[in-house]
Residue frames as qw, qx, qy, qz and C-alpha x, y, z in Angstrom:
[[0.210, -0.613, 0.349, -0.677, 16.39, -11.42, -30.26],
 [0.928, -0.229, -0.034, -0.293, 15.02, -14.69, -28.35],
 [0.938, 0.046, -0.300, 0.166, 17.99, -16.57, -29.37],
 [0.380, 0.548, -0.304, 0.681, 20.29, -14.06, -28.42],
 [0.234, -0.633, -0.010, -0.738, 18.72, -13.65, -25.37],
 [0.940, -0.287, -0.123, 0.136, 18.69, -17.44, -24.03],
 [0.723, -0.075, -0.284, 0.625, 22.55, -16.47, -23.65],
 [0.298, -0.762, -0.293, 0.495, 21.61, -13.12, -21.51],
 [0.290, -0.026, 0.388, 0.874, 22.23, -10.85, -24.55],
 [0.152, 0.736, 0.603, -0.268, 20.02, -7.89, -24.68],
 [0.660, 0.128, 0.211, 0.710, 20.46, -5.44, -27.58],
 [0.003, -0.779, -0.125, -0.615, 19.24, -2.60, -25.86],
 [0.077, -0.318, 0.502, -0.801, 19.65, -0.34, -22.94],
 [0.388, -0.372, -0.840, -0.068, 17.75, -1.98, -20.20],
 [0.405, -0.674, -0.082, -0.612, 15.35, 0.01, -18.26],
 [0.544, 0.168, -0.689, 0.448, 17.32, -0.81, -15.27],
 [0.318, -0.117, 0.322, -0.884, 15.65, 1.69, -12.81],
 [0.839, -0.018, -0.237, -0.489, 12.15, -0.47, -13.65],
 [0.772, 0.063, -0.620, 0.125, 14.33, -3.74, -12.66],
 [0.243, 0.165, -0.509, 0.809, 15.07, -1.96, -9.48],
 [0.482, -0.141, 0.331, -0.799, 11.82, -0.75, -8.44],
 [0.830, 0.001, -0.469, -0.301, 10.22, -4.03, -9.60],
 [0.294, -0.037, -0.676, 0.674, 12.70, -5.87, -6.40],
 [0.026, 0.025, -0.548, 0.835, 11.81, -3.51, -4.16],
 [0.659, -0.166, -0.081, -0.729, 7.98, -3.97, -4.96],
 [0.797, -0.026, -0.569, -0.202, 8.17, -7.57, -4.92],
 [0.365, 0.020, -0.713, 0.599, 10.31, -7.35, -1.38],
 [0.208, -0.176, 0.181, -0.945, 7.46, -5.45, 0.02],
 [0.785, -0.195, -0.203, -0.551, 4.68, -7.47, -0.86],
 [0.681, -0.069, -0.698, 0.211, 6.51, -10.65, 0.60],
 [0.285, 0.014, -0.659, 0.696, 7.49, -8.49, 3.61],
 [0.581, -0.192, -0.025, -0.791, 3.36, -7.33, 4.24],
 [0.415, 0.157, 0.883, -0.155, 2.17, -10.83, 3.28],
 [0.128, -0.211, -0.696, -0.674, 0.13, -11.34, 0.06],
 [0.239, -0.572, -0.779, 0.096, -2.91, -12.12, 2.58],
 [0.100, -0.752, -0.333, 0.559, -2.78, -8.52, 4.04],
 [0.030, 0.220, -0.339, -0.914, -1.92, -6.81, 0.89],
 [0.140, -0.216, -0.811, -0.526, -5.41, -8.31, -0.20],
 [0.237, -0.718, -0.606, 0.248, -7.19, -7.62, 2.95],
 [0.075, -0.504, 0.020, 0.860, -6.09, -3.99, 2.62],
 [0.031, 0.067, -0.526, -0.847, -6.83, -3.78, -0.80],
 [0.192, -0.612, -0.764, -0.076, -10.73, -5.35, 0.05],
 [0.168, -0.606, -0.467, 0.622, -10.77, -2.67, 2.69],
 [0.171, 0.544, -0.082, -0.817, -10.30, 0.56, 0.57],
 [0.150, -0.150, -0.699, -0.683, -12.21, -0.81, -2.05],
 [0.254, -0.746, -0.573, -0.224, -15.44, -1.02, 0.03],
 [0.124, -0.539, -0.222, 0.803, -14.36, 2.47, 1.73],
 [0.002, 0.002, -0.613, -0.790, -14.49, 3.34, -2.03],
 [0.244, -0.390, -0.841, -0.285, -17.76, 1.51, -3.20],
 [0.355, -0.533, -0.706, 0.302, -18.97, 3.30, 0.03],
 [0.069, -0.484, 0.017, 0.872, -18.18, 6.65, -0.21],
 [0.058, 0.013, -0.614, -0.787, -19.50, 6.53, -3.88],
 [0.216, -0.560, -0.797, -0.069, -22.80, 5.57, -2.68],
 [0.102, -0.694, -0.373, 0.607, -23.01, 8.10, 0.08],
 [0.037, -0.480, 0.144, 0.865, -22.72, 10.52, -2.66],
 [0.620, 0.524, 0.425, -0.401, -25.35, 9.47, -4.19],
 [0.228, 0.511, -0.681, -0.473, -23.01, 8.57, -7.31],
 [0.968, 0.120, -0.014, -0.221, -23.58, 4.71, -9.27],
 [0.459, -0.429, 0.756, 0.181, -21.41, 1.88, -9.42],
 [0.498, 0.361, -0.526, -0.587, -20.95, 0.75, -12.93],
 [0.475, 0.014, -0.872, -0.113, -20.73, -2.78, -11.95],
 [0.615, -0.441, 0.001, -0.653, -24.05, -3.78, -10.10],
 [0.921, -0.214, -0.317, -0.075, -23.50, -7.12, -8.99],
 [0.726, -0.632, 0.267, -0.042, -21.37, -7.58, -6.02],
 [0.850, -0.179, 0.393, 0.303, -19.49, -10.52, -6.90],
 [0.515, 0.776, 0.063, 0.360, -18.64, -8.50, -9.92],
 [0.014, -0.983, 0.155, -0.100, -16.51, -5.79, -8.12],
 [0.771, 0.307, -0.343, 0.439, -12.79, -5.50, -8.03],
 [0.726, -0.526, -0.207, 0.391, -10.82, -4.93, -5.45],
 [0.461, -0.366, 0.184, 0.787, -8.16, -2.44, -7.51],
 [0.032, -0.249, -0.498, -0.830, -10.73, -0.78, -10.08],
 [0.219, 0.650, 0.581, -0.439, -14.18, 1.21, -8.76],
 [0.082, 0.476, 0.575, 0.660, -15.77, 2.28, -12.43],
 [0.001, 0.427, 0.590, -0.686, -18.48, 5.42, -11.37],
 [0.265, 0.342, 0.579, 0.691, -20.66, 6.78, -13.57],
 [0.055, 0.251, -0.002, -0.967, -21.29, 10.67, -13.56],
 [0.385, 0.650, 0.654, -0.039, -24.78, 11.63, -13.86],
 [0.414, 0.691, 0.356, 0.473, -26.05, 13.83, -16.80],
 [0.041, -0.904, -0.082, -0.419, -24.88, 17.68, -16.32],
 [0.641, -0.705, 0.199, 0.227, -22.05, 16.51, -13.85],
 [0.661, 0.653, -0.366, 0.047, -18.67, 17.01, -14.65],
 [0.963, -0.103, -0.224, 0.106, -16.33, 14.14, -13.63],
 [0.643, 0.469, -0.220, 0.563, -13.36, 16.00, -13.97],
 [0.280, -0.634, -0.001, -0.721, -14.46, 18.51, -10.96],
 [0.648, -0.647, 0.191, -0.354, -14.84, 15.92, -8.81],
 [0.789, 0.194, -0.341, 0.473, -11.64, 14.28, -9.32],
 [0.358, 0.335, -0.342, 0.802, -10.09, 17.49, -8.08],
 [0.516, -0.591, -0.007, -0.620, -12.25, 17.86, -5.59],
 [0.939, -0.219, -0.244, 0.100, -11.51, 14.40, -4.16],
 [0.778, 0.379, -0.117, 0.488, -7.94, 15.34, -4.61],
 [0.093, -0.580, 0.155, -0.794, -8.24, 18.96, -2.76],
 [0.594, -0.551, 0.180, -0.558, -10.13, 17.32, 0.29],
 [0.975, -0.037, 0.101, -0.196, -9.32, 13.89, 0.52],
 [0.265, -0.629, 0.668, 0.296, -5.66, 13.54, -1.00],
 [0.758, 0.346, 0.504, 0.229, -7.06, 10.47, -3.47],
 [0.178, 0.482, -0.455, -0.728, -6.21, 10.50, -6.91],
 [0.777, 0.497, 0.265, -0.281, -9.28, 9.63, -9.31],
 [0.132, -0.237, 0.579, 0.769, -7.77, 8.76, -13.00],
 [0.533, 0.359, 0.150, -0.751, -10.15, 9.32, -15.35],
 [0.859, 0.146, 0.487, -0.060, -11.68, 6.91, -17.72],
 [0.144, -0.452, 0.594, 0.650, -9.68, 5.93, -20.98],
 [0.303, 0.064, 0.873, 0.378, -10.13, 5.41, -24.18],
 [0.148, 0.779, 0.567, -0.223, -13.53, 7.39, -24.63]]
């Protein structure tokens, strides 16, 4: 499949749609600016990081310099259920939580 492939031979259907939205992401971020798609993305991460505090919720990762910008980890105390306050978020707030994987 490699070799065939140096001469633009692909021997499946390509997921063309996916090549298409892929463009039109990459024309976006150029037309923002990387610099403000990162300042935005700082921003609603400490709206995040903030709101999870006020609710008296934890941040899995303690250390500052630790945190990401596109992932906020929370961890649900005992006798809460997580799932509840997804849709809760979701009902007031419009966010969508996903929930943790692999577990």
């Amino acid at each position: 499949m490699i070799s065939d492939n140096e001469n633009g031979f692909f021997p499946y259907t390509p997921a063309t749609n996916l090549l298409y939205g892929l463009r039109e992401a990459i024309e976006m971020l150029l037309e923002e600016g990387l610099e403000h798609v990162f300042t935005r993305h700082r921003r609603h991460a400490e709206a995040t990081r903030r709101a999870v505090k006020a609710w008296n919720l934890e941040l899995l990762a303690l250390n500052p310099e630790e945190y990401s910008h596109s992932l906020t980890t929370v961890l649900m105390p005992e006798g809460h259920d997580a799932d509840v306050l997804r849709k809760l978020i979701l009902e007031r707030f419009d966010m969508s939580l996903g929930p943790v994987l692999g577990v």
